[in-house]
C-alpha positions in Angstrom: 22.5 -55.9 32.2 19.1 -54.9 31.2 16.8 -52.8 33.3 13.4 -50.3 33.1 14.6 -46.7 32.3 14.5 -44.3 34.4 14.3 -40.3 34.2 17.7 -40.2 34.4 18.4 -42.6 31.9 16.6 -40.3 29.0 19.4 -38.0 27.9 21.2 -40.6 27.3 19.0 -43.2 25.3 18.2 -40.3 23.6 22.1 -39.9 22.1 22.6 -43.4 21.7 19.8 -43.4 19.6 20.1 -40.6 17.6 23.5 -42.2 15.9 20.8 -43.7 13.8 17.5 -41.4 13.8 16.3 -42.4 11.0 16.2 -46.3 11.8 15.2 -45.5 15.8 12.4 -43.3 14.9 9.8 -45.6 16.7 11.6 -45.8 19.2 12.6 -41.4 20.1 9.1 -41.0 18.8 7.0 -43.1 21.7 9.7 -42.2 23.9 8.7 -38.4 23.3 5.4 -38.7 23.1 4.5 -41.0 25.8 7.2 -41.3 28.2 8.0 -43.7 31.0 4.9 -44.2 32.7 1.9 -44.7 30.0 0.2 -48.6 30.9 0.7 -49.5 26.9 4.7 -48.9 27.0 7.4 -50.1 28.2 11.7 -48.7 28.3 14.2 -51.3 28.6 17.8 -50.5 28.8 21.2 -52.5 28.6 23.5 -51.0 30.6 27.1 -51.7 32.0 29.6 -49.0 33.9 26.9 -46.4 33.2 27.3 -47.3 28.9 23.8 -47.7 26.9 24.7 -51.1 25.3 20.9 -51.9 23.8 17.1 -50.7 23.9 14.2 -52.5 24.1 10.6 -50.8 24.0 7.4 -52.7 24.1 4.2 -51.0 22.3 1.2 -52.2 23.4 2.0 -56.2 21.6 4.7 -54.7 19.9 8.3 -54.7 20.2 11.4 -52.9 18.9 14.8 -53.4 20.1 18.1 -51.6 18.9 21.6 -52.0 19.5 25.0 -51.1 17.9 27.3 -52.4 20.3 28.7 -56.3 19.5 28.9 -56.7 23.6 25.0 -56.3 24.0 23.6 -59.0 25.9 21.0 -60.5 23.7 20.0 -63.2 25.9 18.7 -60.7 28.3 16.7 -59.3 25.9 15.3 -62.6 24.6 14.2 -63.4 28.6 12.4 -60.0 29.2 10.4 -60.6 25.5 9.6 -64.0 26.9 7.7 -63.3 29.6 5.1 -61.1 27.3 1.5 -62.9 27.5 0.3 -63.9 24.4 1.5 -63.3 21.1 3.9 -60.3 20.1 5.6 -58.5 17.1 9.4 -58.1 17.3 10.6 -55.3 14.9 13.8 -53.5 14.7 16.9 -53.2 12.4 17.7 -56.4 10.3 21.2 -56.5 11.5 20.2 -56.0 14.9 17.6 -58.7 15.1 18.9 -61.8 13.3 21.5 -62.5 15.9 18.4 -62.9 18.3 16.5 -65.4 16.8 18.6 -68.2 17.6 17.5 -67.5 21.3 14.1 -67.2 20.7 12.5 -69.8 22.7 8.4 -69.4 21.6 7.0 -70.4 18.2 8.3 -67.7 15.8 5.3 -68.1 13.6 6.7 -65.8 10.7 9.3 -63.0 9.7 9.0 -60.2 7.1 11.9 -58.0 5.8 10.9 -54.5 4.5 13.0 -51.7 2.4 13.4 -49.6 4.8 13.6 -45.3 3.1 13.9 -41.6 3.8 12.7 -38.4 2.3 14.6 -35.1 2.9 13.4 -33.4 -0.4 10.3 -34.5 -2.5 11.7 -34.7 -6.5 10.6 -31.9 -8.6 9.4 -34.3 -11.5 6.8 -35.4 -9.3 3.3 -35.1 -10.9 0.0 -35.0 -8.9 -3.3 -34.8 -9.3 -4.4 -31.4 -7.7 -8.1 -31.5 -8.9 -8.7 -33.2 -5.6 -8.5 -32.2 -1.6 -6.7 -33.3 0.8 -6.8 -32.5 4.6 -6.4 -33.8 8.1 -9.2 -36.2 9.4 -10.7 -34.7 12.7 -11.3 -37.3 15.9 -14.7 -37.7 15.0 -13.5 -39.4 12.0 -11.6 -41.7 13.7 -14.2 -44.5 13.4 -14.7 -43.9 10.0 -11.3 -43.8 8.8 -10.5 -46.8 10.5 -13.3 -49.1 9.7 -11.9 -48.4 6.2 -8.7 -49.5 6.7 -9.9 -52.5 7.8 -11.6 -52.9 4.7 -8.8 -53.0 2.6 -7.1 -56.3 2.2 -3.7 -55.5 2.6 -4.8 -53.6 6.0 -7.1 -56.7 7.5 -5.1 -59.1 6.7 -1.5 -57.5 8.6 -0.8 -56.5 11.3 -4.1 -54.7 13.2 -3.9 -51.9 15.5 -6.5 -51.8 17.5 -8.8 -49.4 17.5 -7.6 -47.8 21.1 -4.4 -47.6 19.7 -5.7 -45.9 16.4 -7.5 -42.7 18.4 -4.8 -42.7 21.7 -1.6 -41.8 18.3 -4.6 -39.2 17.0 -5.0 -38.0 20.6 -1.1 -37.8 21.5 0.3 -35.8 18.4 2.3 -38.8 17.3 0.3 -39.4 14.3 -1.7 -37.1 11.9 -4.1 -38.3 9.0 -4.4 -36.9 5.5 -7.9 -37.8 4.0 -9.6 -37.6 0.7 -13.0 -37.4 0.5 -15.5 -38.4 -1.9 -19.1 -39.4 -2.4 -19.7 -39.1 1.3 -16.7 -41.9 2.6 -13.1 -41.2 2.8 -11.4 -43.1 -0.3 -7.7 -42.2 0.1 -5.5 -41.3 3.2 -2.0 -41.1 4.1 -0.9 -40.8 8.3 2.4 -40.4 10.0 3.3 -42.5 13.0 5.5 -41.8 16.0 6.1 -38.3 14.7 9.1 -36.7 17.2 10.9 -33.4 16.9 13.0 -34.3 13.9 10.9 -37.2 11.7 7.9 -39.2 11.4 6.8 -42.3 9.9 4.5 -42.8 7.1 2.3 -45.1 7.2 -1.2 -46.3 6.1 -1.3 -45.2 2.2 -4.8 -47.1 1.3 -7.1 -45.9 -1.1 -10.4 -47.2 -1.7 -10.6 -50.4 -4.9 -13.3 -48.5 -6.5 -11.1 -45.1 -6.7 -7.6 -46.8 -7.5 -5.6 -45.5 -10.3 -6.5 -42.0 -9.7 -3.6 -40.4 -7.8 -5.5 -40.0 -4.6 -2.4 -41.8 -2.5 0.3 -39.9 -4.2 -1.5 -36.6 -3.7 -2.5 -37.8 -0.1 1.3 -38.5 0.3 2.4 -35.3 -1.6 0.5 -33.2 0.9 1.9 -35.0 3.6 5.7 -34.9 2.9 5.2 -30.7 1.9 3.7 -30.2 5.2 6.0 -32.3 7.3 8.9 -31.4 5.4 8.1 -27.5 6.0 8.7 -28.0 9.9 11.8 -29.4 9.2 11.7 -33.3 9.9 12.8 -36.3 7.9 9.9 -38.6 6.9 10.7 -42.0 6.7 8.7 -45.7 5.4 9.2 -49.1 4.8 7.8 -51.3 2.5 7.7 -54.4 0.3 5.4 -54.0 -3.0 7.2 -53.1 -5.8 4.2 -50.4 -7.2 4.4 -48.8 -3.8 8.3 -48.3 -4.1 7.5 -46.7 -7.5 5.9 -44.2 -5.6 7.7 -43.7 -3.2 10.8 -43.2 -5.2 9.1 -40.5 -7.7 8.4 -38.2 -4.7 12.1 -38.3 -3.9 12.4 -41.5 -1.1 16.1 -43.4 -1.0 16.7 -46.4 0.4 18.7 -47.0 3.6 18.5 -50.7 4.6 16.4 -53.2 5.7 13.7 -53.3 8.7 13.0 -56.8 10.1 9.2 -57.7 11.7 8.8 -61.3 13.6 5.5 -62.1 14.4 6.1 -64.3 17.6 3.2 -66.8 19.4 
């Protein structure tokens, strides 16, 4: 039966999800950084004689859900998705969502599948172009850095985080950005995303049209991985353009499996 999580329930959603860290990194990430009582997030668990069967969290308009038990009750997450106003993104595990879709009530408007990869070690053959600098963007460049996001096509055109949400993962710790800068304008960046105490996320590698073809996202991403990788955490990504999974896979990134995103009216 699903319900909210409580205090109590944390220990344990924590163990139950770390059978598969690397997959439920959103979800021990925003549960670490923002708890059970921030007004963007939500903690749904499925429980039965005291046994996590399921999680559900919601993100602002965003949902991920996670289960590896045959016995969850699906329907009863389908019913507490339903009730969301407006339109909402459902992400999670393929395995763990396709089973849900036959329930799904509302207009499922599309779905994506993305490779879904880790990174314990960057490759050694990696080669990157260190006649530029890379650092962390500062709050104050939080405007800035996302208004050029936004103007990249592949950014505008997805799925947008608002701007609230942008500066409140800045704010929290759960997400850091790597900047280069040049002629005045950040051109290139790399971020992390739900960073916990053993992985983060990488997300948002954009660089500039005008300053394409120059390394600036591998050495944003190089920096990156080095620094995260030095306090000991798994980085993980998913993605779907073949060029960017070149990347990726010269800095050392394997493959794990496949991460499901329904966009939901």
């Amino acid at each position: 039966m699903w319900k909210r999580a409580t205090e109590k329930n944390l220990d344990n959603i924590k163990r139950y999800l770390m059978e598969e860290k690397e997959f439920n990194l959103f979800l021990i990430g925003d549960i670490e950084n923002h708890g059970l009582h921030a007004s963007f997030q939500d903690i749904y668990i499925d429980e039965e004689d005291a046994r996590i069967r399921g999680v559900l969290l919601r993100y602002y308009n965003s949902y991920v859900f996670y289960t590896k038990d045959r016995d969850s009750d699906r329907k009863g997450v389908v019913d507490i998705m339903s009730k969301h106003p407006g339109k909402f993104i459902l992400s999670g595990k393929k395995d763990c969502l396709i089973p849900l879709l036959p329930l799904i009530k509302r207009n499922v408007k599309k779905k994506k599948a993305l490779f879904f990869a880790s990174l314990k070690e960057i490759s050694k053959d990696i080669i990157v172009n260190t006649d530029v600098q890379v650092r962390l963007a500062t709050l104050n460049e939080a405007r800035k850095l996302y208004d050029m996001l936004m103007d990249i096509k592949e950014f505008s055109e997805g799925t947008r985080t608002s701007y609230d949400a942008f500066v409140n993962s800045m704010k929290s710790g759960a997400s850091r950005r790597y900047i280069i800068v040049e002629d005045g304008k950040i051109v290139s960046t790399a971020s992390t995303a739900a960073e916990n105490s053993m992985s983060a996320m990488v997300v948002a590698v954009a660089t500039r049209e005008e300053y394409r073809n120059k390394g600036y996202a591998t050495r944003c991403m190089y920096q990156l991985c080095t620094d995260l990788l030095a306090e000991g955490k798994t980085l993980c990504l998913f993605y779907d353009n073949p060029e960017a999974g070149k990347i990726y896979r010269k800095l050392g990134f394997k493959e794990l499996g496949v991460w499901q995103m329904i966009y939901i009216d």
